[in-house]
C-alpha positions in Angstrom: 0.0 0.0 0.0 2.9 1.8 1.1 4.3 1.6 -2.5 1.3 2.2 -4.1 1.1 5.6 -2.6 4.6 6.5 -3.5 4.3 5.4 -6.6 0.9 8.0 -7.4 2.9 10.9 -5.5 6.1 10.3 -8.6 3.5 10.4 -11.2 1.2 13.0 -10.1 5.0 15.0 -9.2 5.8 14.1 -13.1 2.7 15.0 -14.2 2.6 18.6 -13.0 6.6 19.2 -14.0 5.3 18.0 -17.4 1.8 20.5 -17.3 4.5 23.5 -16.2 6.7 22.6 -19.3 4.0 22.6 -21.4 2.4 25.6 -20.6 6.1 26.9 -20.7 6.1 26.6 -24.2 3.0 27.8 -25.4 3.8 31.0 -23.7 7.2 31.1 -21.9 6.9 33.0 -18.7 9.3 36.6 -19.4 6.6 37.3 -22.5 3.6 37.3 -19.8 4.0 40.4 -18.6 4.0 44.0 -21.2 4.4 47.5 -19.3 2.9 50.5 -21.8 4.3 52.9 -20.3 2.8 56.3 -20.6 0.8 57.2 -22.9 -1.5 59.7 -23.8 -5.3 60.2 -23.0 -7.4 58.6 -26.0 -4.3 57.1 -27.5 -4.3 53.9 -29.1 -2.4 51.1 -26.9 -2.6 47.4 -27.8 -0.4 44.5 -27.6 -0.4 40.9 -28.8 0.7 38.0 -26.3 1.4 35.2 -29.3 0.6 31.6 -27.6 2.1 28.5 -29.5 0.7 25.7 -29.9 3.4 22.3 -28.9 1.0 19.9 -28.9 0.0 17.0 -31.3 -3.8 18.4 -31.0 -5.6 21.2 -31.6 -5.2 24.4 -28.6 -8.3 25.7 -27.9 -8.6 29.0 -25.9 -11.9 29.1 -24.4 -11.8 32.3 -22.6 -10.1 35.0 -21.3 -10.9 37.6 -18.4 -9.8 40.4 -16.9 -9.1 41.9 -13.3 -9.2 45.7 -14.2 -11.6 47.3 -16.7 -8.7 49.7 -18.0 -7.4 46.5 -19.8 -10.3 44.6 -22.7 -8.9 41.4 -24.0 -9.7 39.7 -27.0 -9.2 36.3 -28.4 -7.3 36.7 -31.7 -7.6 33.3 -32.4 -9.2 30.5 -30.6 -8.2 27.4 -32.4 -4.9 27.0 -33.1 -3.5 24.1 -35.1 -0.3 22.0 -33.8 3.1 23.8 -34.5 1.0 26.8 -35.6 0.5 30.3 -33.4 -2.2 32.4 -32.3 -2.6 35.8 -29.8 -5.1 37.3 -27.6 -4.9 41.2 -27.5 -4.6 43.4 -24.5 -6.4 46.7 -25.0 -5.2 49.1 -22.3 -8.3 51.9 -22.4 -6.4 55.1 -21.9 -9.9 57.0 -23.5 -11.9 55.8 -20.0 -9.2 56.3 -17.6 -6.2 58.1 -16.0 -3.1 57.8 -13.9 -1.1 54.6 -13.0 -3.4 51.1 -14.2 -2.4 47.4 -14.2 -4.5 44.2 -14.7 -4.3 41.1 -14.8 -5.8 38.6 -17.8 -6.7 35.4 -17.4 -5.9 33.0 -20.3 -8.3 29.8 -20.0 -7.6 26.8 -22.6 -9.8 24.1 -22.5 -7.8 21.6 -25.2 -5.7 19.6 -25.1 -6.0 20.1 -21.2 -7.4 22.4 -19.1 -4.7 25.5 -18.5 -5.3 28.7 -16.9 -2.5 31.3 -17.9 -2.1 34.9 -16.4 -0.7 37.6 -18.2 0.0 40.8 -16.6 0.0 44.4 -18.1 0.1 47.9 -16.6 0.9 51.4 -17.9 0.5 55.4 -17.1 -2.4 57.8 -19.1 -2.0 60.9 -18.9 -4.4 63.5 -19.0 -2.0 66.0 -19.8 -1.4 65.1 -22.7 -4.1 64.8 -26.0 -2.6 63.7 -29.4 -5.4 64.3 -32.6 -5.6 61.5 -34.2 -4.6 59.3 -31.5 -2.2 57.5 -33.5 -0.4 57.4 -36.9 -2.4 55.1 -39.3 -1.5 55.5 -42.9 -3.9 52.9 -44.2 -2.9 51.5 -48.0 -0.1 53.1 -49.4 1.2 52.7 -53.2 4.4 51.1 -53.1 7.2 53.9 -54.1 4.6 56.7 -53.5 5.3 57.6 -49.9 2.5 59.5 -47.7 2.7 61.9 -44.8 0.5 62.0 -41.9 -0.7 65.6 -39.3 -1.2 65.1 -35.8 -2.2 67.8 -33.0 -0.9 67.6 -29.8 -1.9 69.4 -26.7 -0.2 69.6 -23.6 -1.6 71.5 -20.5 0.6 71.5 -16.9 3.7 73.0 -17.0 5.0 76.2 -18.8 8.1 74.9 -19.9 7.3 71.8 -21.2 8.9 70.5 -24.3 8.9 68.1 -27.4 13.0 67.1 -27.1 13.1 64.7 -30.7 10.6 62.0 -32.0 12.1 58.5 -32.6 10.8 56.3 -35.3 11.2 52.7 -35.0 11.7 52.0 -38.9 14.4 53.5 -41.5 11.5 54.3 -43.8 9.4 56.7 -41.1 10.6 60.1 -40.5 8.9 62.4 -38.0 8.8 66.1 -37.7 7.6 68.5 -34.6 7.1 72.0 -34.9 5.6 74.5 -31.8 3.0 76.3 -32.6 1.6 78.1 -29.7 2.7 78.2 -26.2 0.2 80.0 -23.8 1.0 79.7 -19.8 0.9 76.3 -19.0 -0.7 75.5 -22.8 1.4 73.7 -25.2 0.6 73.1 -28.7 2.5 71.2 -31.4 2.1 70.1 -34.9 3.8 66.8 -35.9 4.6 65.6 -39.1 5.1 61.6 -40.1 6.5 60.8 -43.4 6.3 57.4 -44.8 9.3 57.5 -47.3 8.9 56.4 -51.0 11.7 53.4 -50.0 8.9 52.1 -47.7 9.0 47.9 -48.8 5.8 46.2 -49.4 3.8 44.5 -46.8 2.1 45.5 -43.4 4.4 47.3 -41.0 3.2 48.3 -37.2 5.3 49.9 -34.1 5.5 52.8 -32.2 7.1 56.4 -32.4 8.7 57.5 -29.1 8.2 60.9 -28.2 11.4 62.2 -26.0 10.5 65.3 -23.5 11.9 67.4 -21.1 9.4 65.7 -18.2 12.0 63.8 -15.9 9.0 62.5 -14.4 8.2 60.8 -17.4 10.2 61.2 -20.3 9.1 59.4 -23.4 5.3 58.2 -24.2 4.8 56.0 -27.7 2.5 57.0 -30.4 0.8 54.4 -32.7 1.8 53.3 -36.1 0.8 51.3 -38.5 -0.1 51.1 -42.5 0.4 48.4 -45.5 2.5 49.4 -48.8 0.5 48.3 -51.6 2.6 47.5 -55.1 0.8 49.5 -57.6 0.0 47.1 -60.0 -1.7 43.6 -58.6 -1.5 40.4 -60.9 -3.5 37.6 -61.1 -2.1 34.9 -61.4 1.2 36.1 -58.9 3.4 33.7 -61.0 3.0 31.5 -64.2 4.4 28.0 -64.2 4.2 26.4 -68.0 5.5 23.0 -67.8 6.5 21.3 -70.5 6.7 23.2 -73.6 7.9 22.9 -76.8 10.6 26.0 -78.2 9.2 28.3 -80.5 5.3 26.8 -80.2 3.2 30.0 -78.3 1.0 28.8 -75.1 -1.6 31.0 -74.1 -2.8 32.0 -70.9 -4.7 34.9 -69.3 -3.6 37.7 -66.9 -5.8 39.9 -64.8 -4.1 43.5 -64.0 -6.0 45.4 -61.4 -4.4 48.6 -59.8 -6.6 51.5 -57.2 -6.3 54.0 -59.8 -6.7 54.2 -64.1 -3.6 52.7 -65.8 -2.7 52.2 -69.2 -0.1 49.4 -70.6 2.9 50.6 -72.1 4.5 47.1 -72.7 4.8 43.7 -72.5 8.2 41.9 -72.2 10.5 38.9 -71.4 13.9 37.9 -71.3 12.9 34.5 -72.2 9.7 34.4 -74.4 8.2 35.9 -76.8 4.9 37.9 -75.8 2.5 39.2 -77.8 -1.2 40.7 -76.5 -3.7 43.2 -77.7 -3.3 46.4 -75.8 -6.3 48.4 -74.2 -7.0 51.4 -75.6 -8.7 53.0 -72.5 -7.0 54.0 -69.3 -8.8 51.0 -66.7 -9.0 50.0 -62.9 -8.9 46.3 -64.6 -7.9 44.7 -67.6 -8.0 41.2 -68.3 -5.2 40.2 -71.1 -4.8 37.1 -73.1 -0.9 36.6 -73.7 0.5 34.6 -76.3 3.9 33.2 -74.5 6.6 31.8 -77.1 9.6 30.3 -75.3 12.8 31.5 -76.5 15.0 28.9 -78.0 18.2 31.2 -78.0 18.1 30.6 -74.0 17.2 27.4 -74.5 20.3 26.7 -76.2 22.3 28.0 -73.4 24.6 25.2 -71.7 23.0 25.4 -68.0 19.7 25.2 -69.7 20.4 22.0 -71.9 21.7 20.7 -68.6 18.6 21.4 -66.7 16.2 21.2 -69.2 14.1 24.1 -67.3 14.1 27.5 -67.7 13.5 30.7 -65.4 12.5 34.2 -65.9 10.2 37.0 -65.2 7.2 38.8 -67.5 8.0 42.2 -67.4 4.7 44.8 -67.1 5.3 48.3 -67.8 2.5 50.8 -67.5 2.3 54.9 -66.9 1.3 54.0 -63.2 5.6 53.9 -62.2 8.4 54.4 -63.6 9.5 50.5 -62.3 7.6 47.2 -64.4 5.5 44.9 -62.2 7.0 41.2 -62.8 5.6 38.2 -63.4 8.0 35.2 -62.3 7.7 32.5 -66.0 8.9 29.3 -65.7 8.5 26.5 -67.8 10.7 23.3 -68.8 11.8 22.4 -72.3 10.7 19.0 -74.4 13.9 17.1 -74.7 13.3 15.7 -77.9 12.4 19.1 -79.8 15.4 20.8 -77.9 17.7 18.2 -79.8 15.8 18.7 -83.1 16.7 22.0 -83.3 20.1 21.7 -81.5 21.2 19.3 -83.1 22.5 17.8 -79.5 21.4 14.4 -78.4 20.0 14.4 -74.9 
C-alpha cells in the first residue's frame, strides 16, 4: 500500500513538471507580462501575447478575463493548429481612464488540457497630454509613392514643457515636430510623419517614441501602423508552364488590377516571346490574353540543356511607375524538340 502511494505521488510529481513545461512553451513566462508605459489620453495602446501551440492536437482557448476594466482582451484566435501560433490582444483603455493602471488577464484553454495562464500588463495615461488623431495610421499606401501624416498635440501643466526629438522605429518613417503656440501652462504642437517612398511592401506596425523634457516621465509612444501596396496587382502572382515545346506560343490569361486608371505601355520577357492586344482606354482592370513563345536562343544555353528548365520573369510596364511589375515565367523544355533543333542528343 505503502508503495502504491509513493508510486501515485512520482506520477502526479511528473505530471505537474510535465503541465509546467508545457504551458512553458505555449507561452514562456518573461513574455507574460507588457508595461505600456505612458501614454497619452485617448491614445491607441494594444499588444499581442502570441501563444504557440506544442501539442499533437488542436489548442483551444476558451476564454479570457480580466481583473481591471482599463485592460479589454480579445481572443485573436481561438483554435490554433499543432506547431501553428495564435494571440489574444490586450487593449489598455487610456480614453476611460487616467493615472497609474495594471490588470491582470486570465488566459483559459480548454484543449488539449485544461490550462489557466495569467498575463499581466500595466501602464501610465495621462491627461495631460491629448494627441489628434490618437495614432499614426496611414492605411494602404502605393508602393514607391510615400504618404505623410498631421497630428495635433496638446499639452496642459507645465509652462516649460517641451517636445525634445521623436524617434521612429523603422528607417523608412521620419517624423517632424514644430511648436505652434505656447500660452501659460498651454502647449501646442504640430507633428509631421513621413512614410518614405523606400517604404517595402507589406504590413508594418510599431511605435514612435516621443522624447520630453518631463523627468518625471520622459518618453510616451504614439501608434503606427499602415500596409504598402505594389501599384500594379497580378492575377495569377506567378505563371508555371510546364512542359513546352521552343518556339510553339501557349496562351494564358492575366488579370491587371491597380486602385487608380492605368494604361499598358509594354509587354516583355527575357525569355519568351509575348504578344497581347493592348487596351485602348485608361482601366482600374484589364483582363489580357498573352500569347507566351519560349525562346529557344536561351534554351540553347549550356546550364539550360543541362537542366532542361528554364527561369525568368514577364515584365509589365504601364504609366502607373516608372518601375515594371514582374511576373515570375517558368517553364521546362521537351527534350526531344530541344535536340531537333540543337542538333544535341540528350
Amino acid at each position: 500500500m505503502r508503495f502504491l502511494v509513493l508510486a501515485c505521488a512520482v506520477v502526479a510529481q511528473s505530471a505537474c513538471a510535465l503541465h509546467a513545461q508545457s504551458v512553458s512553451d505555449v507561452l514562456p513566462s518573461n513574455q507574460r507580462q507588457h508595461d505600456f508605459g505612458a501614454v497619452p489620453k485617448a491614445s491607441k495602446a494594444e499588444h499581442r501575447f502570441v501563444l504557440n501551440n506544442p501539442y499533437s492536437s488542436d489548442l483551444i482557448v476558451q476564454s479570457v478575463r480580466t481583473s481591471c476594466g482599463c485592460t479589454t482582451p480579445t481572443i485573436l484566435d481561438k483554435v490554433i493548429k499543432p506547431g501553428e501560433s495564435g494571440a489574444v490582444l490586450a487593449k489598455f483603455n487610456s480614453d476611460r481612464f487616467t493615472g497609474e493602471k495594471k490588470a491582470t488577464v486570465t488566459v483559459t484553454l480548454s484543449q488539449p488540457q485544461y490550462t489557466e495562464i495569467q498575463l499581466n500588463v500595466r501602464g501610465y495615461i495621462r491627461s495631460d497630454i491629448v494627441l489628434q488623431p490618437y495614432e499614426a495610421a496611414f492605411g494602404s499606401v502605393p508602393e514607391g509613392a510615400g504618404a505623410k501624416l498631421a497630428l495635433e498635440l496638446n499639452y496642459v501643466g507645465r509652462g516649460d514643457w517641451t517636445i525634445k526629438e521623436i524617434t521612429c522605429p523603422f528607417s523608412f518613417l521620419k517624423a517632424n515636430f514644430e511648436e505652434v503656440s505656447r500660452e501659460g501652462q498651454k502647449v501646442r504642437y504640430a507633428i509631421e510623419v513621413l512614410l518614405e517612398g523606400s517604404a517595402p511592401e507589406g504590413y508594418f506596425e510599431n511605435q514612435l517614441v516621443i522624447h520630453t523634457n518631463d523627468n518625471r516621465l520622459k518618453t510616451f509612444p504614439v501608434h503606427v501602423s499602415g500596409k504598402v501596396d505594389k501599384p500594379l496587382q497580378t492575377a495569377p502572382t506567378s505563371l508555371a508552364l510546364g512542359p513546352v515545346k521552343p518556339n510553339e506560343p501557349i496562351s494564358k490569361r492575366v488579370t491587371l488590377t491597380s486602385k487608380s486608371e492605368f494604361s499598358i505601355l509594354d509587354i516583355s520577357s527575357e525569355v519568351a516571346e509575348i504578344r497581347f492586344q493592348a487596351p485602348t482606354r485608361p482601366s482600374r482592370a484589364h483582363m489580357l490574353q498573352l500569347t507566351i513563345a519560349p525562346k529557344v536562343k536561351n534554351a540553347l544555353d549550356p546550364d539550360a540543356l543541362l537542366d532542361r528548365e528554364v527561369t525568368g520573369k514577364i515584365l509589365i510596364k504601364t504609366d502607373l511607375s516608372d518601375t515594371a511589375a514582374e511576373i515570375p515565367l517558368s517553364f521546362s523544355l521537351e527534350t526531344d524538340k530541344l535536340a531537333e533543333i540543337s542538333g544535341v542528343v540528350p
